[in-house]
C-alpha positions as CSV (number, residue, x, y, z in Angstrom):
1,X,0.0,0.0,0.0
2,X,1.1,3.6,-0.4
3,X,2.4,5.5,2.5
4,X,-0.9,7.3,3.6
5,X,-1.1,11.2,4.0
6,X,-3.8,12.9,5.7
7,X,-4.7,16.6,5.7
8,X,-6.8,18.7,8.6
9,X,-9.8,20.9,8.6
10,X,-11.0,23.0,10.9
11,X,-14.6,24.0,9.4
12,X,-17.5,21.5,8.2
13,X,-17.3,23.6,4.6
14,X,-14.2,22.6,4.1
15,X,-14.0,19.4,3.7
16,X,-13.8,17.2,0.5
17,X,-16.9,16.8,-1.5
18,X,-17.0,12.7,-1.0
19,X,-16.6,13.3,3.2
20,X,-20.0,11.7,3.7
21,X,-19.3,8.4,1.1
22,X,-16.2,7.6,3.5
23,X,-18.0,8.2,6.4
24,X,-21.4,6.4,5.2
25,X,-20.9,3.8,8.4
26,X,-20.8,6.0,11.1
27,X,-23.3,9.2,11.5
28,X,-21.1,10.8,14.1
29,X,-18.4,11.3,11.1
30,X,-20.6,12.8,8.8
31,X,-21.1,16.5,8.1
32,X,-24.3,16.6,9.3
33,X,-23.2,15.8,12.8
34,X,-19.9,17.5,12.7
35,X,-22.0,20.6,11.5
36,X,-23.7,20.3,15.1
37,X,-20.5,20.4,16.7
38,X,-19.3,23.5,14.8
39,X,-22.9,25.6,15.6
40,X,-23.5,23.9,19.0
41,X,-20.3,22.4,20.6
42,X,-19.9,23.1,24.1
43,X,-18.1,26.5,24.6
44,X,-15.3,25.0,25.5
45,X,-14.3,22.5,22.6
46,X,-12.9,22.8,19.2
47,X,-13.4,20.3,16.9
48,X,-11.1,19.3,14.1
49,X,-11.2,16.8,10.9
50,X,-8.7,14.8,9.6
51,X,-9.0,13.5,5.6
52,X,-6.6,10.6,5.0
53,X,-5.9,10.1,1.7
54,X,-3.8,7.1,-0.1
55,X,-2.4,9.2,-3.3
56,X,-5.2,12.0,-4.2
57,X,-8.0,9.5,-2.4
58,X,-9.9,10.5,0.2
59,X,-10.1,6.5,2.4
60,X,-10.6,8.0,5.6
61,X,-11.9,10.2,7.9
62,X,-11.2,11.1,12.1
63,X,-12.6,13.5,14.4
64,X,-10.4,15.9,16.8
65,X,-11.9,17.5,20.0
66,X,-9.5,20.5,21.2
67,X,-10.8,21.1,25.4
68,X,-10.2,23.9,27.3
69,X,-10.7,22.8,30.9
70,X,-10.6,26.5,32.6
71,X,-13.6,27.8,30.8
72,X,-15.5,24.6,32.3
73,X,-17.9,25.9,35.7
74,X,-17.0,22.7,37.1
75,X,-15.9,19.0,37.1
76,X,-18.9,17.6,38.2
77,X,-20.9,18.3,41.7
78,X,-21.2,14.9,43.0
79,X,-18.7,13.6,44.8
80,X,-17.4,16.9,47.8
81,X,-14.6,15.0,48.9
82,X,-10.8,15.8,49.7
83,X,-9.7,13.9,46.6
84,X,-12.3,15.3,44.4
85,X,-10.7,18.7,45.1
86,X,-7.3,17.0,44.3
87,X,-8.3,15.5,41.3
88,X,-9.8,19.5,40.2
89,X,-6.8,20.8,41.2
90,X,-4.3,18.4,39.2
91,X,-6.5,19.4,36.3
92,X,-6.5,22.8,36.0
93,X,-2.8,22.9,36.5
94,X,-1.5,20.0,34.8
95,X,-4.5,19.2,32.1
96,X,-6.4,22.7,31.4
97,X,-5.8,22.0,27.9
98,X,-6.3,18.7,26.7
99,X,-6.7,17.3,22.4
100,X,-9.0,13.8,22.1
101,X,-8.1,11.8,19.2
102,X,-12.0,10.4,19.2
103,X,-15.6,11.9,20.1
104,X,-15.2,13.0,23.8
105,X,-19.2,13.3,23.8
106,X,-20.3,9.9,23.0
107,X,-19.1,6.5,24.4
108,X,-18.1,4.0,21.3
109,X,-15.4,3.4,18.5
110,X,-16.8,6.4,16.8
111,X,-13.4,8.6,15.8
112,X,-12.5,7.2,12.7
113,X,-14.1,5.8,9.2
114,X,-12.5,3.7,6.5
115,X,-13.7,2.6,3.2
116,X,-11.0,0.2,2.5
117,X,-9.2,-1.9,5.0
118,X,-5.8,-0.3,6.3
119,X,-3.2,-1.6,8.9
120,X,-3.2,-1.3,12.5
121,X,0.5,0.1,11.5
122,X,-0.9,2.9,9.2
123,X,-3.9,3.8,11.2
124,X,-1.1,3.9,15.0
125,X,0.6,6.4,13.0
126,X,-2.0,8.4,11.4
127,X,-3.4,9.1,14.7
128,X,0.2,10.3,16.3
129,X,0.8,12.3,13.8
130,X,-2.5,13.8,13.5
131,X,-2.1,14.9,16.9
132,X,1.0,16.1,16.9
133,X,0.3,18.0,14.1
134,X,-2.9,19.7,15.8
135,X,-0.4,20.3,19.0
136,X,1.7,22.4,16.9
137,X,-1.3,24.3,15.5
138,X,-1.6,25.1,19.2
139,X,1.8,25.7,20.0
140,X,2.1,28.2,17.6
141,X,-1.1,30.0,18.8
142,X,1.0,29.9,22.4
143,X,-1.5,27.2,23.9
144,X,0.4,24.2,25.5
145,X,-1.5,21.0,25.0
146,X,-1.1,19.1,27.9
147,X,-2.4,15.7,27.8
148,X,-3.6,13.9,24.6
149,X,-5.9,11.1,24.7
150,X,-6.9,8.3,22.0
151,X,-10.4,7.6,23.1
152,X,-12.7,4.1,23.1
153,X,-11.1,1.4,21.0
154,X,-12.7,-2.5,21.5
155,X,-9.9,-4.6,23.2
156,X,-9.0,-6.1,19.3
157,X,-8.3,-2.7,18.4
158,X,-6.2,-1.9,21.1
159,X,-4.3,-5.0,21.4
160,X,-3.1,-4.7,17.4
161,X,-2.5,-0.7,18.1
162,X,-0.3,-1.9,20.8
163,X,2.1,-3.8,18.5
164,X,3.1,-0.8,16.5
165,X,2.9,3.4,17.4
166,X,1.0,2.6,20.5
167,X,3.2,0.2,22.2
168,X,4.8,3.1,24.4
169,X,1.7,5.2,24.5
170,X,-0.3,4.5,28.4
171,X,-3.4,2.4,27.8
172,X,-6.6,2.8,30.4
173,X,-9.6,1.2,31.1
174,X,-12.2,3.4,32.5
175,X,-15.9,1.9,32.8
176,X,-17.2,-0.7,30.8
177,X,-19.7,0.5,27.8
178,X,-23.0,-0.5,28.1
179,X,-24.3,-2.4,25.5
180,X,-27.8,-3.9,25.1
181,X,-27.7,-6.9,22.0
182,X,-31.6,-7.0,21.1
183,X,-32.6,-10.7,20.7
184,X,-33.8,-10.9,16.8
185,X,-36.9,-13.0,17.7
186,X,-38.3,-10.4,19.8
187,X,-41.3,-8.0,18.0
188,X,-42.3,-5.8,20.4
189,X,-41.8,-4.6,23.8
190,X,-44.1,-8.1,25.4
191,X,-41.8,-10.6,23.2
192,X,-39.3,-8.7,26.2
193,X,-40.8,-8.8,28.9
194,X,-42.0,-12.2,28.8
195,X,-38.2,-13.4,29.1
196,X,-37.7,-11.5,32.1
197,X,-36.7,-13.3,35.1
198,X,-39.9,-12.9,38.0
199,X,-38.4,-10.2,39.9
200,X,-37.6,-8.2,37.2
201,X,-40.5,-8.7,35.6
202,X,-41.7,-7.2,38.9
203,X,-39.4,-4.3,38.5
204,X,-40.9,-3.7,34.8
205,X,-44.5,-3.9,36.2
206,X,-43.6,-1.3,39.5
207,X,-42.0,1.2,37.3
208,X,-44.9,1.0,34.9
209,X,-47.2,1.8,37.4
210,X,-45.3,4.8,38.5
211,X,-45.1,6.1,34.9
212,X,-48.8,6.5,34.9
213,X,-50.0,10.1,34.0
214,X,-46.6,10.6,32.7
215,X,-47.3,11.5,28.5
216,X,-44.5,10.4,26.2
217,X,-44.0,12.8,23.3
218,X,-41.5,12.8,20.0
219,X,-40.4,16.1,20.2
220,X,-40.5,18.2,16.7
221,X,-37.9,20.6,15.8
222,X,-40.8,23.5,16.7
223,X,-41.5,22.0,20.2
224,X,-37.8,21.6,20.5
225,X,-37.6,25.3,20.1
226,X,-40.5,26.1,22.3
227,X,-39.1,24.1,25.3
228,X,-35.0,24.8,24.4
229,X,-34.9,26.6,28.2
230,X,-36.6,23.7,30.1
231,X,-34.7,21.3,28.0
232,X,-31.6,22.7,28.9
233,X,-32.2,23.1,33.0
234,X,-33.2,19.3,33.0
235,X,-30.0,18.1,31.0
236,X,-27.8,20.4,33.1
237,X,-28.9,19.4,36.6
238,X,-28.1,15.7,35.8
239,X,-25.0,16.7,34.1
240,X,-23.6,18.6,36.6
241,X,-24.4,15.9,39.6
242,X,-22.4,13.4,37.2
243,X,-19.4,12.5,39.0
244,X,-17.1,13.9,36.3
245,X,-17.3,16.2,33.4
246,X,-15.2,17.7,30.7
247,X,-17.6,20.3,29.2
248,X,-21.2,21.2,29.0
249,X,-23.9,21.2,26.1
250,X,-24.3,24.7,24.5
251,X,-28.3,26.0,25.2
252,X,-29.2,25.6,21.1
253,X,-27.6,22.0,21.1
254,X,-30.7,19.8,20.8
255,X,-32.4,22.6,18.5
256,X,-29.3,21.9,16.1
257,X,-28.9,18.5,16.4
258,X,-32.8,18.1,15.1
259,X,-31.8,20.9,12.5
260,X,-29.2,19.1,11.1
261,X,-29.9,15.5,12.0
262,X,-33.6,15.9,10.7
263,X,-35.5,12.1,11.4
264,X,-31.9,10.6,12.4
265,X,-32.1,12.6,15.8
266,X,-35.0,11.9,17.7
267,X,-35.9,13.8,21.1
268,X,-38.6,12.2,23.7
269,X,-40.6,14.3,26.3
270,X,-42.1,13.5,29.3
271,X,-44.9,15.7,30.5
272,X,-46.7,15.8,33.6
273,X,-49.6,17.6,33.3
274,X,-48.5,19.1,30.4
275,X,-45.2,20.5,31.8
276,X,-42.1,19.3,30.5
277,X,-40.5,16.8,33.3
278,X,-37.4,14.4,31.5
279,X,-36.5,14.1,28.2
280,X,-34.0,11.3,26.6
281,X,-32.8,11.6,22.6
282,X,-31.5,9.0,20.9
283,X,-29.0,8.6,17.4
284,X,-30.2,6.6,14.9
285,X,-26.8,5.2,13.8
286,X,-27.5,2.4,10.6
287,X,-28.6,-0.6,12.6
288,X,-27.1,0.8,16.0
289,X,-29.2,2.8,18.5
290,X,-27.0,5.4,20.3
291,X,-28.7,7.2,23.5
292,X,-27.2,10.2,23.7
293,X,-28.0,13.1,26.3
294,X,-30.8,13.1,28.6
295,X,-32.8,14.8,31.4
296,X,-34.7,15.3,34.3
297,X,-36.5,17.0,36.9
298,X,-35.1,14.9,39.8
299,X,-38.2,15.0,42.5
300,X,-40.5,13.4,39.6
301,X,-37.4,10.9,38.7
302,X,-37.8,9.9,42.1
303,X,-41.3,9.7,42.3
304,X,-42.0,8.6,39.0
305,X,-39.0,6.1,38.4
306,X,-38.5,8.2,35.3
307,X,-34.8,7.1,34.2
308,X,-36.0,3.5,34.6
309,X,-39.0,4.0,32.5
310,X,-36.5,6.0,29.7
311,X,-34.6,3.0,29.6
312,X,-37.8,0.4,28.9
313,X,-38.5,3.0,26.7
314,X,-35.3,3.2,24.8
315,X,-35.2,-0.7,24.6
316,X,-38.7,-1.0,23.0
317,X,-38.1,1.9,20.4
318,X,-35.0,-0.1,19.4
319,X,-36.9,-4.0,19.4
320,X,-39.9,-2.4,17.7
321,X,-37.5,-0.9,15.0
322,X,-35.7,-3.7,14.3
323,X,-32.1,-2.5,16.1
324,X,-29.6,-4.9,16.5
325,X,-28.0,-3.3,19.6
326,X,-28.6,-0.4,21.8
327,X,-25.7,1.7,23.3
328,X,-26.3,3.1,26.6
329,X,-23.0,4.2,27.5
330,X,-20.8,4.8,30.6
331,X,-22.9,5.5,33.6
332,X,-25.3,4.2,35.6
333,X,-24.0,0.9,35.0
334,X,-26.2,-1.3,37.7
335,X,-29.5,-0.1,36.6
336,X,-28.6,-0.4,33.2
337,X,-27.4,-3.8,33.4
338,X,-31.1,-4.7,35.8
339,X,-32.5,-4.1,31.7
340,X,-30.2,-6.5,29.7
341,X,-27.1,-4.4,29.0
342,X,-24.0,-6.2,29.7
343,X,-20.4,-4.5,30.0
344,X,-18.0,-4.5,27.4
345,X,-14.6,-3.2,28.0
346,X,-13.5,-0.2,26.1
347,X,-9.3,1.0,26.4
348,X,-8.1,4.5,25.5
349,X,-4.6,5.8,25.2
350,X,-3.2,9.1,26.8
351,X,0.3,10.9,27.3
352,X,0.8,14.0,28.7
353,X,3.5,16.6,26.8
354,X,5.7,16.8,29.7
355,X,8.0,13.8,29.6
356,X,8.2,13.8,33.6
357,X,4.6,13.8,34.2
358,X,4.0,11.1,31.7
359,X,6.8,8.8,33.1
360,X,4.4,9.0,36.0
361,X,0.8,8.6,34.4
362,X,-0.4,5.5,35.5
363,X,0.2,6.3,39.2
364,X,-1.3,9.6,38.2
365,X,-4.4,8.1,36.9
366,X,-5.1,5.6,38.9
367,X,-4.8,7.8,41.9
368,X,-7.6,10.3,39.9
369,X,-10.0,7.3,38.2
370,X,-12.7,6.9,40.7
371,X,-13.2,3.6,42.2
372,X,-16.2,2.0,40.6
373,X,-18.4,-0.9,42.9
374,X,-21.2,-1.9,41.2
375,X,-23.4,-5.7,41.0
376,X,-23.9,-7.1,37.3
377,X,-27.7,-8.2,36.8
378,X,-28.7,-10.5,34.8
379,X,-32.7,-10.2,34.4
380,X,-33.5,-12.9,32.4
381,X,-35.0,-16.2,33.2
């Protein structure tokens, strides 16, 4: 094979005219989406593109997510403890500004797109130089990357990336992705519940009894607009309670996502007497249902079960539609797994620009990575 080149963009306009043919497996590569990250992106991310090209061919395409961590209100609320405030502190001074080699937003293989096979090899080395490419872009502009991160590859992945650029780069394992694989023979949301175990069969039954009076809606891009303010106060009480956060949703987010994303982004409401109460929005990624952002008002989340019922939710839209899996993501890992999602292990790569500090990462990080205790269910019979 030729020696690959690639070639970086910083604007969705800019990219070559074939972009969405390369990217035709993914929706969180096309220009659609990326156009939602360059209106919407949270104020304190950058987003950049990467073409790889073998000759004058466009074969690839990768994402780039620049973060400034001082413009960020806070780290997450959750956890006041003495090594919180450590962990806050060690990040503003040693990893303000940090470049992701992957989407930072979403949990999933979902920074890079090929058309045509390529070699663990080329692709180790496309994505070091890529980033130290977009470092220099910064250094130039006097902004010191400090820590670069390769985000969510499968454990294959990783383990071939490992034999060639990667082998001295520090791999990490933060939680497990959540992933629900729908069983084909089920129809409907019944076909489901019938292979439930009896206790969580009972669970299914409690929280649809608390649900009741609670009106499910598929939001239009007009009712989108009329309740952007709500939407945006329910999304950023649970993300700020999260034990950990790297930026925050801009207000017009959701507005743009449906803008651009059209009948690919969908956006549920939950009303309670006709006032706006949760909300959960999914990606509708070829046969793979993403949930992506969600929200609530937490005394009627309490009351009402509501992020149990948004998951039964989630996983009959995705049966009744024919998905073949359902990605829930990174948190809430019990609760999701009480449904039928199982972890899968997901590494990412990271060095830090100072040689000293990254000699010392994996003390570092596993000194900051919050312990995780949590029970894997299995509801079925």
């Amino acid at each position: 094979m030729e020696q690959l080149t690639f070639k970086i963009y910083n604007t969705v306009t800019s990219l070559p005219k074939n972009w969405n043919a390369v990217a035709i497996s993914n929706i969180f590569l096309q220009s659609h989406y990326l156009q939602v990250l360059e209106d919407s992106a949270p104020v304190n991310m950058e987003c950049f593109y990467i073409g790889i090209f073998e000759k004058e061919t466009l074969i690839g395409v990768a994402l780039a997510q620049y973060l400034d961590l001082n413009k960020l209100e806070s780290f997450g609320e959750r956890d006041k403890c003495f090594k919180t405030f450590i962990r806050n502190f060690i990040f503003k001074k040693f990893a303000s500004h940090a470049l992701f080699l992957g989407n930072n937003m979403i949990t999933g293989q979902n920074g890079y797109a090929f058309i045509k096979e390529i070699s663990y090899k080329e692709l180790s080395s496309i994505l070091l130089k890529s980033a130290a490419e977009i470092t220099t872009h910064f250094k130039n502009k006097d902004i010191k990357i400090h820590l670069v991160s390769f985000k969510d590859f499968y454990e294959k992945c990783s383990a071939e990336l490992k034999k060639h650029a990667f082998k001295n780069v520090y791999e990490f394992n933060t939680q497990p992705n959540m992933i629900f694989y729908l069983d084909e023979k089920w129809k409907n949301e019944q076909d489901y519940v019938a292979v439930l175990s009896k206790k969580y069969r009972d669970q299914y039954k409690r929280a649809h009894k608390k649900f009741d009076g609670i009106v499910l809606k598929n939001l239009s891009f007009d009712e989108i607009i009329e309740h952007e303010e709500t939407i945006y106060d329910l999304y950023h009480y649970v993300a700020k309670n999260a034990p950990f956060n790297t930026f925050f949703l801009s207000k017009n987010h959701f507005s743009t996502m449906k803008k651009q994303c059209l009948e690919h982004f969908l956006i549920y409401g939950y009303f309670l007497e006709e006032k706006l109460v949760g909300f959960h929005t999914m990606l509708l990624n070829g046969t793979v249902l993403e949930t992506y952002f969600l929200g609530y008002d937490a005394k009627i989340q309490k009351e009402n079960m509501l992020y149990l019922n948004m998951l039964y939710n989630m996983t009959a839209y995705g049966i009744e539609n024919g998905y073949k899996k359902i990605i829930f993501g990174r948190t809430a890992l019990e609760i999701k797994s009480s449904i039928g999602a199982i972890p899968v292990n997901m590494s990412g790569f990271i060095y830090h620009n100072n040689k000293f500090v990254t000699k010392y990462i994996k003390q570092l990080f596993k000194k900051l990575e919050p312990t995780l205790h949590w029970q894997q269910r299995n509801p079925f019979k």
